[in-house]
Predicted model as a PDB file, atoms N, CA, C, CB and O in Angstrom, pLDDT in the B-factor column:
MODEL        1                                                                  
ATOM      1  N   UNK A   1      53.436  68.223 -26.881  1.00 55.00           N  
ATOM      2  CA  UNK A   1      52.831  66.905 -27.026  1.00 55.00           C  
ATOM      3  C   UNK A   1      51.581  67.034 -27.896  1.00 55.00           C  
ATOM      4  CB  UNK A   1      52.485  66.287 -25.634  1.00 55.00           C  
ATOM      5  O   UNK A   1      50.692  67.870 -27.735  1.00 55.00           O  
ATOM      6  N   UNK A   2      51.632  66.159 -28.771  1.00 82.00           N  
ATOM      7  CA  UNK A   2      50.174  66.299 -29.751  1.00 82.00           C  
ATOM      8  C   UNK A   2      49.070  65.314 -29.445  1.00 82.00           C  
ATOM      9  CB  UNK A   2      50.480  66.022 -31.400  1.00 82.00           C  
ATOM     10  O   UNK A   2      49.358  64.452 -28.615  1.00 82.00           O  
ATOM     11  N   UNK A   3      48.074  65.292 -29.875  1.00 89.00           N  
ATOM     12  CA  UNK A   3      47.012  64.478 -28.988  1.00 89.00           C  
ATOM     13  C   UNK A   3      46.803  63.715 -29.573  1.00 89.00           C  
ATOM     14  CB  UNK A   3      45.850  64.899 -28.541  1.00 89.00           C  
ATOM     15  O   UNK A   3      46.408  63.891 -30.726  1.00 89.00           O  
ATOM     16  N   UNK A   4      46.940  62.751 -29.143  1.00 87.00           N  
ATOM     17  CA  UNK A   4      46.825  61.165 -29.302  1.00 87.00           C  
ATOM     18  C   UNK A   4      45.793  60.253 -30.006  1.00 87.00           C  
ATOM     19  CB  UNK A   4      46.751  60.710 -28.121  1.00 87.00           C  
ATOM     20  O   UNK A   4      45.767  59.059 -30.305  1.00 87.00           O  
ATOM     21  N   UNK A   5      44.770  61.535 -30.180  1.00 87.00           N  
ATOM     22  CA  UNK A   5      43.334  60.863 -30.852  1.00 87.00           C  
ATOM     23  C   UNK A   5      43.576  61.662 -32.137  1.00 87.00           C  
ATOM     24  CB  UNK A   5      41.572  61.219 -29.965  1.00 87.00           C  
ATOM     25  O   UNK A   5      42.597  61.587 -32.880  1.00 87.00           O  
ATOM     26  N   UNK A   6      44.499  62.346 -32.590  1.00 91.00           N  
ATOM     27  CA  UNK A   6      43.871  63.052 -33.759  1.00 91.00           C  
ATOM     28  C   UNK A   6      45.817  62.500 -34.604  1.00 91.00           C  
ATOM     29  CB  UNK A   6      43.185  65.387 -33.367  1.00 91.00           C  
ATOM     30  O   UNK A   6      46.238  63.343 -35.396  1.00 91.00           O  
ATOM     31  N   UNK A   7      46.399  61.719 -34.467  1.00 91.00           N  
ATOM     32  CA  UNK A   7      47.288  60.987 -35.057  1.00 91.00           C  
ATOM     33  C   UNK A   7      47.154  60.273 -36.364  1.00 91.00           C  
ATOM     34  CB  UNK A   7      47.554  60.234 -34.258  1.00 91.00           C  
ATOM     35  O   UNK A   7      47.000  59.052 -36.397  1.00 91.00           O  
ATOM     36  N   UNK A   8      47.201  60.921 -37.311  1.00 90.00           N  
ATOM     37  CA  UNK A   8      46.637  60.384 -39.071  1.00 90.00           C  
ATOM     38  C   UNK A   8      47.337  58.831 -39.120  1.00 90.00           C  
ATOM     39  CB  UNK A   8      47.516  61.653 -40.773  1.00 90.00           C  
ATOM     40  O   UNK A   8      46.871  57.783 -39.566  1.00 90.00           O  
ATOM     41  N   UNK A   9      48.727  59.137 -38.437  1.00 92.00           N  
ATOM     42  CA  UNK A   9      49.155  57.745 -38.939  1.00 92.00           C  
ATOM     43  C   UNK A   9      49.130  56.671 -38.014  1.00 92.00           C  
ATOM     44  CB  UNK A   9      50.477  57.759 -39.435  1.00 92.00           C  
ATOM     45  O   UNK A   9      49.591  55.554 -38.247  1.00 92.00           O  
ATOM     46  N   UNK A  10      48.597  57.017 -36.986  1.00 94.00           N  
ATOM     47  CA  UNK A  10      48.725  56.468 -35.618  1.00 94.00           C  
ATOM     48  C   UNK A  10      47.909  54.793 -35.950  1.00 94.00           C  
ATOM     49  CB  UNK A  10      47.797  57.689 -34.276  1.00 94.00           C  
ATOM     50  O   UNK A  10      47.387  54.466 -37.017  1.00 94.00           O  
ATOM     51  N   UNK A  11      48.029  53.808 -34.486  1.00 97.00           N  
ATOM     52  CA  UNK A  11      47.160  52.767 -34.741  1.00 97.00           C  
ATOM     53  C   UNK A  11      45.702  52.959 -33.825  1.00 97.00           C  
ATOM     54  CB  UNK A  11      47.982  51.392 -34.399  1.00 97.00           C  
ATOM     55  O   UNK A  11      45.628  53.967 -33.123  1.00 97.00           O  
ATOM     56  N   UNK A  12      44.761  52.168 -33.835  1.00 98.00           N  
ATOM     57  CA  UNK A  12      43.496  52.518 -33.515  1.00 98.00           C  
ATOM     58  C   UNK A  12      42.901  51.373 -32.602  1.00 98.00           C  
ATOM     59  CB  UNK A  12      42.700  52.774 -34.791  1.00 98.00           C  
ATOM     60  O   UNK A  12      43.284  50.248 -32.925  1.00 98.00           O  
ATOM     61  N   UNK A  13      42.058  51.441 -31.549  1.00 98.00           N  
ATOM     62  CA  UNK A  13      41.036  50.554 -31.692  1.00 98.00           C  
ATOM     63  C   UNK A  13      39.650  51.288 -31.923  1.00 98.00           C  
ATOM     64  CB  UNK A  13      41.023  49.677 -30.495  1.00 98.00           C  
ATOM     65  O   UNK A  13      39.528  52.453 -32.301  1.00 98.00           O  
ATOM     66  N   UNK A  14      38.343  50.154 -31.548  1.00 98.00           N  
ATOM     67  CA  UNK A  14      37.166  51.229 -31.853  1.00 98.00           C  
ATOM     68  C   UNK A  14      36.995  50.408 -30.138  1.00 98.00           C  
ATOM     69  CB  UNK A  14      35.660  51.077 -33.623  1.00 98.00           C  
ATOM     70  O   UNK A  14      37.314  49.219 -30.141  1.00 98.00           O  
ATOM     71  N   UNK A  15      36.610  50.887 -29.012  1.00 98.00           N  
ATOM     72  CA  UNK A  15      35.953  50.411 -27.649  1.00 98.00           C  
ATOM     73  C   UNK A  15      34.375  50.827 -27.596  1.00 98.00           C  
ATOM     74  CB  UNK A  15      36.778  51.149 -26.306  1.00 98.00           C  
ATOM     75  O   UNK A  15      33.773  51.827 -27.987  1.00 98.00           O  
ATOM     76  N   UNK A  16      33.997  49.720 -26.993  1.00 98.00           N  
ATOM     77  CA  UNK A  16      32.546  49.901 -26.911  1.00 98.00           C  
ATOM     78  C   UNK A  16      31.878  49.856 -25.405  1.00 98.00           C  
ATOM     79  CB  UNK A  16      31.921  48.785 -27.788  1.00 98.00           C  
ATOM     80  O   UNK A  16      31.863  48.734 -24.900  1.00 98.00           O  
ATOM     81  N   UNK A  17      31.417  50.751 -24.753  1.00 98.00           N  
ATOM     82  CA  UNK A  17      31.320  50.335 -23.126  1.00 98.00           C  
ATOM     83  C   UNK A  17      29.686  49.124 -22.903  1.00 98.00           C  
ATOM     84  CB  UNK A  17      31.055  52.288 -21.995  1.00 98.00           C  
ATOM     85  O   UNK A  17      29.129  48.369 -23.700  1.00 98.00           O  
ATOM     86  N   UNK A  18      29.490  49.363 -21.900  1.00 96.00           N  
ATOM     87  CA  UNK A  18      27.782  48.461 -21.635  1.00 96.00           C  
ATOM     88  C   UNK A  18      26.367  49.097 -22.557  1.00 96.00           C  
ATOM     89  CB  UNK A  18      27.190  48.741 -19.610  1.00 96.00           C  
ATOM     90  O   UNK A  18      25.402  48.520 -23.060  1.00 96.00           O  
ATOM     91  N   UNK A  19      26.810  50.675 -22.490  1.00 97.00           N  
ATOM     92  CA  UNK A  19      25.624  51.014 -22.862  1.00 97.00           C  
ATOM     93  C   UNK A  19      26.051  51.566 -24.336  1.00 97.00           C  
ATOM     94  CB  UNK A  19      24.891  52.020 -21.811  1.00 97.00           C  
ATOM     95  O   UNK A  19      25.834  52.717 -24.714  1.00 97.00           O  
ATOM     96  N   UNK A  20      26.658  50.609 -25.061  1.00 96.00           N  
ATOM     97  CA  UNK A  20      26.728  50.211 -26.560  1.00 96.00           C  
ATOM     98  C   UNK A  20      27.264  51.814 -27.095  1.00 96.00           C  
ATOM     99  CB  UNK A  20      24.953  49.564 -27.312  1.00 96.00           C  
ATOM    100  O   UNK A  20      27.149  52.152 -28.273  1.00 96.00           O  
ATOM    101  N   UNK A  21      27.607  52.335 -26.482  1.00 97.00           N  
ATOM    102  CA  UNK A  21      28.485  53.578 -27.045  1.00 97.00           C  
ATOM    103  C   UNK A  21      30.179  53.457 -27.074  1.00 97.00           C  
ATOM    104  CB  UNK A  21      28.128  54.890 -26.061  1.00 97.00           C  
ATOM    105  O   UNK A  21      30.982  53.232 -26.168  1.00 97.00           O  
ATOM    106  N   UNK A  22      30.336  53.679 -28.355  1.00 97.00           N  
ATOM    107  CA  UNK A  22      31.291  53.616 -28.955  1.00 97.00           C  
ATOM    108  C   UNK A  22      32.637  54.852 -29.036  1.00 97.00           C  
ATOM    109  CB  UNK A  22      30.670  53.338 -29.990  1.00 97.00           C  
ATOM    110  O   UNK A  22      32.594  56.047 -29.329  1.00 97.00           O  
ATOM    111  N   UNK A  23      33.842  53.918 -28.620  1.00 97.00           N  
ATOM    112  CA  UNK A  23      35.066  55.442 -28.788  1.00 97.00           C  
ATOM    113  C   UNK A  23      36.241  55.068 -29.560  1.00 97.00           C  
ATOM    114  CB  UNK A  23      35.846  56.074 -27.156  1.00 97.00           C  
ATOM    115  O   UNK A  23      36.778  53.960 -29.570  1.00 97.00           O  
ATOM    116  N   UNK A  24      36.629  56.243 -30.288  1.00 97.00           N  
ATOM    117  CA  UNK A  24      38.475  55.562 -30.799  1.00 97.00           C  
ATOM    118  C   UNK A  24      39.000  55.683 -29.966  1.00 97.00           C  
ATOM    119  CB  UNK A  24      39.534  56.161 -31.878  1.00 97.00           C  
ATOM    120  O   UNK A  24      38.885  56.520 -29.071  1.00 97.00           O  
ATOM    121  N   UNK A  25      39.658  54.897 -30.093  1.00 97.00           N  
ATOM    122  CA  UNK A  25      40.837  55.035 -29.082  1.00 97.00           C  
ATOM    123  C   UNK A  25      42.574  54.031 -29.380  1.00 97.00           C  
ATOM    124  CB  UNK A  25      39.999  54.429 -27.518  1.00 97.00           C  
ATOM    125  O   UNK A  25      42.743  52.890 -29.810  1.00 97.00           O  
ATOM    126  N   UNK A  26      43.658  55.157 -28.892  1.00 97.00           N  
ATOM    127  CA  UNK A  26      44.746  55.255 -29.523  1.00 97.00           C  
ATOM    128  C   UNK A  26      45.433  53.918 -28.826  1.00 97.00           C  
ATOM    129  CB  UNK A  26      45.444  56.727 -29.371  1.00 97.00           C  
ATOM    130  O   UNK A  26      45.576  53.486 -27.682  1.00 97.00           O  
ATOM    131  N   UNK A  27      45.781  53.505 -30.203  1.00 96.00           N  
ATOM    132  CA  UNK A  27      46.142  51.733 -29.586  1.00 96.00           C  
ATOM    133  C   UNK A  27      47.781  51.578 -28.743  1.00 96.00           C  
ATOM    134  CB  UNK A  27      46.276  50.398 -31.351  1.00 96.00           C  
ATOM    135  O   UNK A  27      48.393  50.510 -28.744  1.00 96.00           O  
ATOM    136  N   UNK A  28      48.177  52.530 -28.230  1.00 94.00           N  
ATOM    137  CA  UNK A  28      49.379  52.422 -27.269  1.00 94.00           C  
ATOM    138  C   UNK A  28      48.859  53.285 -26.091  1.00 94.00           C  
ATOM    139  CB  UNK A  28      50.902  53.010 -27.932  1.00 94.00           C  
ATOM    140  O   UNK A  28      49.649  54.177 -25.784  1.00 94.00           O  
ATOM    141  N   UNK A  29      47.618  53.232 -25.292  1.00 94.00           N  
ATOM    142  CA  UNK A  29      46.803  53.597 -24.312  1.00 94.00           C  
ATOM    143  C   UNK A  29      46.225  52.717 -23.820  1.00 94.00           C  
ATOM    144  CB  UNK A  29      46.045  54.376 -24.564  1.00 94.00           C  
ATOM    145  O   UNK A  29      45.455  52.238 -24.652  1.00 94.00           O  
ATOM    146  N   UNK A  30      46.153  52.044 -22.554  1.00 95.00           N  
ATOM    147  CA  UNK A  30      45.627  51.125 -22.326  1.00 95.00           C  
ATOM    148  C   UNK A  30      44.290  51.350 -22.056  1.00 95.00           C  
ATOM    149  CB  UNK A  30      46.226  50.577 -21.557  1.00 95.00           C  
ATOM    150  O   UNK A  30      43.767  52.357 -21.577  1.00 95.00           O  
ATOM    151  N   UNK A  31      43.678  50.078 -22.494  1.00 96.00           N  
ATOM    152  CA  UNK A  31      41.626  50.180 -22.618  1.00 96.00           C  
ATOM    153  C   UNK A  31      41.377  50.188 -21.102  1.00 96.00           C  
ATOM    154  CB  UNK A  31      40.505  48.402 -23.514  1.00 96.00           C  
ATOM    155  O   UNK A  31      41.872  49.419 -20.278  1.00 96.00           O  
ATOM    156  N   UNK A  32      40.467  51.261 -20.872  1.00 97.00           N  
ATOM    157  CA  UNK A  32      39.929  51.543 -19.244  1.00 97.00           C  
ATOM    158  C   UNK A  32      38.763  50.706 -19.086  1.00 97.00           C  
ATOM    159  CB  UNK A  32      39.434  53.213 -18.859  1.00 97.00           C  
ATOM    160  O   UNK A  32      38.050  50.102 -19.888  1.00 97.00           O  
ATOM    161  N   UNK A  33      38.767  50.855 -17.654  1.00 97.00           N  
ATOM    162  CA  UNK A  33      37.783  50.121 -17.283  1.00 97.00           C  
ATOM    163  C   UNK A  33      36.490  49.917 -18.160  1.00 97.00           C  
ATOM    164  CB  UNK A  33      37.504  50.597 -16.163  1.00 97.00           C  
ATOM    165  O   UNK A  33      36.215  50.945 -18.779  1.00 97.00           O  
ATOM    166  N   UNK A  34      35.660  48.919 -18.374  1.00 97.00           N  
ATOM    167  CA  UNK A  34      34.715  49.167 -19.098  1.00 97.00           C  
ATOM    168  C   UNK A  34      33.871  48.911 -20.224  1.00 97.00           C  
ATOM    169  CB  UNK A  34      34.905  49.711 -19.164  1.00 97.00           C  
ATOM    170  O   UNK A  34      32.684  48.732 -20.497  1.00 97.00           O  
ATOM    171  N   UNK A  35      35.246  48.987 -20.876  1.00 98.00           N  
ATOM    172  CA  UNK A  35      34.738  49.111 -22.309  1.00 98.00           C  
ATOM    173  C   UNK A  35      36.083  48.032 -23.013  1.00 98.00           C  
ATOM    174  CB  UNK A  35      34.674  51.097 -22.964  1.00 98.00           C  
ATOM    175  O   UNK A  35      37.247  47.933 -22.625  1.00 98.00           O  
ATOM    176  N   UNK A  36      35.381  47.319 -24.170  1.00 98.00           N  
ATOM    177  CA  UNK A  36      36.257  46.470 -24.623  1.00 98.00           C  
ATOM    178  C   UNK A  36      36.571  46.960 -26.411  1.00 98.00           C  
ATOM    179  CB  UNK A  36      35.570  44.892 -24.318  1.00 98.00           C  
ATOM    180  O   UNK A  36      36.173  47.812 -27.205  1.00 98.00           O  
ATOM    181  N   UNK A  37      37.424  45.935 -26.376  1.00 98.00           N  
ATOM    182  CA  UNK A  37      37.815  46.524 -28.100  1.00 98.00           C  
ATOM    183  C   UNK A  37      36.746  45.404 -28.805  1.00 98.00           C  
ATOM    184  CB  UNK A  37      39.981  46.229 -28.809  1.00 98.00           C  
ATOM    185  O   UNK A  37      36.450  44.225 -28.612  1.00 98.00           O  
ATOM    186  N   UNK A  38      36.390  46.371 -29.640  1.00 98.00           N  
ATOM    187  CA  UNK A  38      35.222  45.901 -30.419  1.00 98.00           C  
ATOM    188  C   UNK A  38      36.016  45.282 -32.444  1.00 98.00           C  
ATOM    189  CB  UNK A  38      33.855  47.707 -30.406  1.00 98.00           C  
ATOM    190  O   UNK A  38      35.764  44.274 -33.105  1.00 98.00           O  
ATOM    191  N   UNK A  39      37.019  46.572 -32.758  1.00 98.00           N  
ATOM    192  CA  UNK A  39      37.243  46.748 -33.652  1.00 98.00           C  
ATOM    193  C   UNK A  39      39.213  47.115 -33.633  1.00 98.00           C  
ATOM    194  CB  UNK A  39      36.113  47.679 -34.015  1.00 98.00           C  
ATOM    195  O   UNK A  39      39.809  47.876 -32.871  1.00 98.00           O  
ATOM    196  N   UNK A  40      39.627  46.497 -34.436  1.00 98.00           N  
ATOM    197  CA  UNK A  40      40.960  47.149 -35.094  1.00 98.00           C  
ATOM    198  C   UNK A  40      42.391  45.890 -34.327  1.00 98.00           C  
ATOM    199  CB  UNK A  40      41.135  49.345 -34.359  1.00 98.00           C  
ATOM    200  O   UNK A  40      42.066  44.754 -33.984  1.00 98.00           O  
ATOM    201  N   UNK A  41      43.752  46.357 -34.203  1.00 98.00           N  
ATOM    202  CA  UNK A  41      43.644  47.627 -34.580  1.00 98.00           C  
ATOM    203  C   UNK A  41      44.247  48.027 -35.896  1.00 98.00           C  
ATOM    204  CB  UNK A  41      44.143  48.347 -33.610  1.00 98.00           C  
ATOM    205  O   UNK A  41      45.225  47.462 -36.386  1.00 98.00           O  
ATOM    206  N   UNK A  42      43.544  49.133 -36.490  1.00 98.00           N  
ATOM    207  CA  UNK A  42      43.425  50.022 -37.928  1.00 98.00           C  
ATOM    208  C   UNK A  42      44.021  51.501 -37.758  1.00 98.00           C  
ATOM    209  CB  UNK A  42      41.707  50.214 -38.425  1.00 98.00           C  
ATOM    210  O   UNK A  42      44.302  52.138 -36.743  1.00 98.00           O  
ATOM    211  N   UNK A  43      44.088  51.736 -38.772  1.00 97.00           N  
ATOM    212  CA  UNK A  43      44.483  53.296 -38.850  1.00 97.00           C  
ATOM    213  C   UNK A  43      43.207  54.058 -38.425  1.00 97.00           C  
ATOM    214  CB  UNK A  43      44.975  53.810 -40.459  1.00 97.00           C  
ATOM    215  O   UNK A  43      42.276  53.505 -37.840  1.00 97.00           O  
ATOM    216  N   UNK A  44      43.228  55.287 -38.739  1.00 96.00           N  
ATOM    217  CA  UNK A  44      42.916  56.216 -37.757  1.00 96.00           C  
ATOM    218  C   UNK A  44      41.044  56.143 -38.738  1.00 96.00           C  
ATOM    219  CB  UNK A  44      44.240  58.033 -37.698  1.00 96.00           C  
ATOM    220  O   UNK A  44      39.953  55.836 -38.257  1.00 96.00           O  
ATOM    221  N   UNK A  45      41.327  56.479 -39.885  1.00 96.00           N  
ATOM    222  CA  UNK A  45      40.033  56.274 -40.983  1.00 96.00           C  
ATOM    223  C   UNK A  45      39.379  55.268 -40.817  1.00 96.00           C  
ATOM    224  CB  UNK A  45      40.315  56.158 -42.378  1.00 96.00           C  
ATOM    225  O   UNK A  45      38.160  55.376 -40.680  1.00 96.00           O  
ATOM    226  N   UNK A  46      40.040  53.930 -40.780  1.00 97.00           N  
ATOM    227  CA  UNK A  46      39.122  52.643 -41.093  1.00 97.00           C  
ATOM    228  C   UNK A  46      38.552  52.314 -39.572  1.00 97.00           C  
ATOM    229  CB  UNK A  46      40.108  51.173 -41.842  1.00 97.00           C  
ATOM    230  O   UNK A  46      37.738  51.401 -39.428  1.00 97.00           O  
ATOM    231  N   UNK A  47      38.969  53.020 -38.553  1.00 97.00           N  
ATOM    232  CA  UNK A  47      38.328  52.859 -37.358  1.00 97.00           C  
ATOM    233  C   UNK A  47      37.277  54.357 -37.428  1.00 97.00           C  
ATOM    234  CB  UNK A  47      39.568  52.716 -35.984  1.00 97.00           C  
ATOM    235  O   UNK A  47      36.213  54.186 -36.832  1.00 97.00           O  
ATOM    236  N   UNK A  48      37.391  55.313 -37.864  1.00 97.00           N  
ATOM    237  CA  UNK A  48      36.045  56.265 -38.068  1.00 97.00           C  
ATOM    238  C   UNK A  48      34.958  55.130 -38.638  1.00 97.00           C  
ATOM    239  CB  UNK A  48      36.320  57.736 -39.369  1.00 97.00           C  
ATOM    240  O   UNK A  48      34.012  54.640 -38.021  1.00 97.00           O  
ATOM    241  N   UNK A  49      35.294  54.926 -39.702  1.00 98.00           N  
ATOM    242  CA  UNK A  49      34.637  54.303 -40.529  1.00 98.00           C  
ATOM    243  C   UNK A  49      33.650  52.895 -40.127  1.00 98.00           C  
ATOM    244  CB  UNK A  49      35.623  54.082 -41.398  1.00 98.00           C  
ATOM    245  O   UNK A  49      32.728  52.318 -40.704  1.00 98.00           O  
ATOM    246  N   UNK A  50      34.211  52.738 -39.121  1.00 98.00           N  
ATOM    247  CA  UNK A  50      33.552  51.489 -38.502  1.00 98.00           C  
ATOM    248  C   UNK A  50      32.703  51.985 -37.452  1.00 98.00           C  
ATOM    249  CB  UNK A  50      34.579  50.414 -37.910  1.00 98.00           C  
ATOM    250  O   UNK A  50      31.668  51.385 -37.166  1.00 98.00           O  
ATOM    251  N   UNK A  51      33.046  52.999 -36.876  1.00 98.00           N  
ATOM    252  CA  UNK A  51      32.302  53.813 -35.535  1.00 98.00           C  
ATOM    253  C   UNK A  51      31.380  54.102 -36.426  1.00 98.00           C  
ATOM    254  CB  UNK A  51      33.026  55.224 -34.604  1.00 98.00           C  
ATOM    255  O   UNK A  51      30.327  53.522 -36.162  1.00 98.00           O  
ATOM    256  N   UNK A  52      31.322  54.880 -37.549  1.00 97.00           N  
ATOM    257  CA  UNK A  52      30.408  55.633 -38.796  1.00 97.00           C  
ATOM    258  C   UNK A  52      29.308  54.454 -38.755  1.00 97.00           C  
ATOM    259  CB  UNK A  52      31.321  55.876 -40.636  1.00 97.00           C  
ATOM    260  O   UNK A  52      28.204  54.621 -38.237  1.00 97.00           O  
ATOM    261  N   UNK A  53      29.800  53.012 -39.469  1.00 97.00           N  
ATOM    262  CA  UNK A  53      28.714  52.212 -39.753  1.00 97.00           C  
ATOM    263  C   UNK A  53      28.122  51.179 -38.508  1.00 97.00           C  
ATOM    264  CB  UNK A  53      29.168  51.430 -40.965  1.00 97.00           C  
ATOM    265  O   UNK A  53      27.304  50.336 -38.873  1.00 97.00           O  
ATOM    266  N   UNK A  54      28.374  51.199 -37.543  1.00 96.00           N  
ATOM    267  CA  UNK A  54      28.868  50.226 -36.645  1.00 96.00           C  
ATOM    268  C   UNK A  54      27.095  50.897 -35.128  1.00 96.00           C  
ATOM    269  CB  UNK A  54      31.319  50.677 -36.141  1.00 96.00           C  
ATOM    270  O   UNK A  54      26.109  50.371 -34.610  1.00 96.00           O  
ATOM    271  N   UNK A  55      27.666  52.023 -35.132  1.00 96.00           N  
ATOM    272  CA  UNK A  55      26.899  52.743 -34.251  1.00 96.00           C  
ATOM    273  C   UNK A  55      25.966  54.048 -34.649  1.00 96.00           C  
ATOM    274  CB  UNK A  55      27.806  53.103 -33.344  1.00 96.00           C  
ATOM    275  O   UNK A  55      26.178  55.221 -34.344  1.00 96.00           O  
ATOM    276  N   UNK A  56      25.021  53.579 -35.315  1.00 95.00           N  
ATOM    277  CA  UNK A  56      24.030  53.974 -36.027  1.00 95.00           C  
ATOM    278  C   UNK A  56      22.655  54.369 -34.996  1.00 95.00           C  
ATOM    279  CB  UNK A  56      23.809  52.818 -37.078  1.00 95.00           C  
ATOM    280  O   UNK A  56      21.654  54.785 -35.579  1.00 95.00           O  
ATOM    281  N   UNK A  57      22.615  54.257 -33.677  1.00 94.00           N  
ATOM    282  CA  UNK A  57      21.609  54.789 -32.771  1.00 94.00           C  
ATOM    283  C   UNK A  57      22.620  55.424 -31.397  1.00 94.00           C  
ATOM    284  CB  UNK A  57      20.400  53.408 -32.312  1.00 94.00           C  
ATOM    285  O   UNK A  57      23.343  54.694 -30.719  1.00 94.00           O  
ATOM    286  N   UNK A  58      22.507  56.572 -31.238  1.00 93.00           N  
ATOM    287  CA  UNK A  58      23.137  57.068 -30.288  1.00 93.00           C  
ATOM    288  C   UNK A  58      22.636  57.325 -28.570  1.00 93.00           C  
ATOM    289  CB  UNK A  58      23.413  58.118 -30.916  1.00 93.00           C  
ATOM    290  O   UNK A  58      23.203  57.858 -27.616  1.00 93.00           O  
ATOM    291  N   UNK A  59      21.206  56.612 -28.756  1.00 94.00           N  
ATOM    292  CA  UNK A  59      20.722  56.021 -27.248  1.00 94.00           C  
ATOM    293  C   UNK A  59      21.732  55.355 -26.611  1.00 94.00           C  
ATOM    294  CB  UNK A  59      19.535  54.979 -27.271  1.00 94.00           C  
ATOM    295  O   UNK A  59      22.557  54.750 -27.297  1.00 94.00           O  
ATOM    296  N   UNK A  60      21.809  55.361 -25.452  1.00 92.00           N  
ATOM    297  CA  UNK A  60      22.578  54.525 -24.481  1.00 92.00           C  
ATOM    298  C   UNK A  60      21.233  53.175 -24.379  1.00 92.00           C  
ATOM    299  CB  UNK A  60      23.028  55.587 -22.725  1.00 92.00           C  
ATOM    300  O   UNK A  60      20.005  53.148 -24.465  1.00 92.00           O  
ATOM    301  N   UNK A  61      22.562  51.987 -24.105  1.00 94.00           N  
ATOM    302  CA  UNK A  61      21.367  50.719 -24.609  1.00 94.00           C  
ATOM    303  C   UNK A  61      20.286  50.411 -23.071  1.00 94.00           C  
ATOM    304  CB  UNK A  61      22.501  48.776 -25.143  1.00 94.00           C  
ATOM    305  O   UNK A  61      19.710  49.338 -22.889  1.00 94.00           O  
ATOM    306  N   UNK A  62      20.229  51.261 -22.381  1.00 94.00           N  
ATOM    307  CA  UNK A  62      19.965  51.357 -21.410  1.00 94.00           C  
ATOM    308  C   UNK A  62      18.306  52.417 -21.350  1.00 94.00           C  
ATOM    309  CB  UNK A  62      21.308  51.768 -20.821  1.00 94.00           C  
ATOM    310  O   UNK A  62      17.348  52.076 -20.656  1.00 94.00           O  
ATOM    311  N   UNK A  63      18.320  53.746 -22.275  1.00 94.00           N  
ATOM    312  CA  UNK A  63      17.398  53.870 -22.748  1.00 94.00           C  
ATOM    313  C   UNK A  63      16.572  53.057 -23.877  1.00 94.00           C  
ATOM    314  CB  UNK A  63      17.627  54.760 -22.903  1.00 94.00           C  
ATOM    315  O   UNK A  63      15.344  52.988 -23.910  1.00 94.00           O  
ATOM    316  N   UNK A  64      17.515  52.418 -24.849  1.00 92.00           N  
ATOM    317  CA  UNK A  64      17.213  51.473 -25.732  1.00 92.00           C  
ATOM    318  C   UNK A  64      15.952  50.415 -25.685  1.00 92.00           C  
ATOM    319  CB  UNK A  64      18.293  50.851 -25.752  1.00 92.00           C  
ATOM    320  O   UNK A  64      15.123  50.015 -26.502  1.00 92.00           O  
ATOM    321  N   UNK A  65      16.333  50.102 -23.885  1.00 91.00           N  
ATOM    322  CA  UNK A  65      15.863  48.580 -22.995  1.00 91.00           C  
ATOM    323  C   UNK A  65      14.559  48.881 -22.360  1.00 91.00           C  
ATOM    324  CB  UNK A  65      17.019  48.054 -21.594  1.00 91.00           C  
ATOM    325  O   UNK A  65      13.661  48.153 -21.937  1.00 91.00           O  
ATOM    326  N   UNK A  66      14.729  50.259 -22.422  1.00 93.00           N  
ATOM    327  CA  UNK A  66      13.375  50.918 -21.202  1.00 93.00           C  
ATOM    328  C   UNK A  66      12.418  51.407 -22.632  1.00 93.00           C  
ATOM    329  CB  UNK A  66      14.020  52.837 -19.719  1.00 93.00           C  
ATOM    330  O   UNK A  66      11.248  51.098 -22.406  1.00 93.00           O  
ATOM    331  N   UNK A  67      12.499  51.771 -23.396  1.00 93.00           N  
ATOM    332  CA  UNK A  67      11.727  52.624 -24.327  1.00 93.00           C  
ATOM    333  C   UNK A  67      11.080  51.039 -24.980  1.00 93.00           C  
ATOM    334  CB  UNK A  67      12.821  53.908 -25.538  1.00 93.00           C  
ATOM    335  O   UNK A  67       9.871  50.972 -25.199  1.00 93.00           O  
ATOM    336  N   UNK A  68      12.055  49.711 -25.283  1.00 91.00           N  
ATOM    337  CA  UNK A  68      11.113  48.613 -25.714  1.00 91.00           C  
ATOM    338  C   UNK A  68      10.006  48.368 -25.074  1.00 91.00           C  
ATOM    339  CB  UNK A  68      11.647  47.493 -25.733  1.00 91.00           C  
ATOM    340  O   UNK A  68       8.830  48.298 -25.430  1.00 91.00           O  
ATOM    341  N   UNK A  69      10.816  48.187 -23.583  1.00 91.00           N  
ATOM    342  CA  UNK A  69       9.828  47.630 -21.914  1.00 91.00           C  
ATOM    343  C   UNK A  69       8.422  48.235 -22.136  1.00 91.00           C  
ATOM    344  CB  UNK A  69      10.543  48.481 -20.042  1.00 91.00           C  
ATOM    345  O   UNK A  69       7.309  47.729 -21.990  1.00 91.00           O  
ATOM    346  N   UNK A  70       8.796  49.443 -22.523  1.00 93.00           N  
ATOM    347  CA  UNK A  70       7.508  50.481 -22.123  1.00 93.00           C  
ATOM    348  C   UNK A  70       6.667  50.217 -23.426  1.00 93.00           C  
ATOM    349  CB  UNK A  70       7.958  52.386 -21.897  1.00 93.00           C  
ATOM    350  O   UNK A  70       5.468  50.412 -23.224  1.00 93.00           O  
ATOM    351  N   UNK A  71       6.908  49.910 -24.435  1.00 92.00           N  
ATOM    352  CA  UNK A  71       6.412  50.095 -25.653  1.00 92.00           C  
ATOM    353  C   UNK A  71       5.584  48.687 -25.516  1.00 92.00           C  
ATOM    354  CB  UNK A  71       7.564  50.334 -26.915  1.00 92.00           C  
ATOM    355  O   UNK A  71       4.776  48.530 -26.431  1.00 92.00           O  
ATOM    356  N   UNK A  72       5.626  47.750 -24.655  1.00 88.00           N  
ATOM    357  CA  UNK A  72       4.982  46.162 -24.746  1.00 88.00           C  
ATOM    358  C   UNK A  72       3.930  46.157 -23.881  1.00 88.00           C  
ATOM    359  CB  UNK A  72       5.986  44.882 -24.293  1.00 88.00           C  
ATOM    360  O   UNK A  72       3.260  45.136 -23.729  1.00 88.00           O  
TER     361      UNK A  72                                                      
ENDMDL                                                                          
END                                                                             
C-alpha cells in the first residue's frame, strides 16, 4: 500500500483546524474531527502551493491571541 499523502496524481484538500494550522489531506479520506476544508479539491502541487501561501505564521492562533492580549 503506498501512502496516501505523497500520491502525485492523487486529489487534495488543504484542512485547517481552530488553531489556524493547516494539513493536505487526501480527498478520498474522510475530514476528521476538527478541521474543515479550507481549499481544493486540487492536485497534489496546487494544494502545497496554497498551504505555501496561505499559512505564512506557524503559531497556533491560540498563541497568536495571547502574545496580542499581552502586548496591549
Amino acid at each position: 500500500m503506498s501512502n496516501p499523502f505523497e500520491d502525485a496524481e492523487g486529489t487534495y484538500y488543504v484542512l485547517v483546524n481552530a488553531e489556524n494550522q493547516h494539513s493536505l489531506w487526501p480527498g478520498h479520506v474522510e475530514v476528521p474531527a476538527g478541521w474543515t476544508q479550507a481549499f481544493g479539491p486540487a492536485g497534489r502541487e496546487k494544494c502545497l502551493a496554497h498551504i505555501e501561501e496561505s499559512w505564512t505564521d506557524m503559531r497556533p492562533q491560540s498563541l497568536v491571541d495571547a502574545m496580542e492580549s499581552a502586548a496591549r
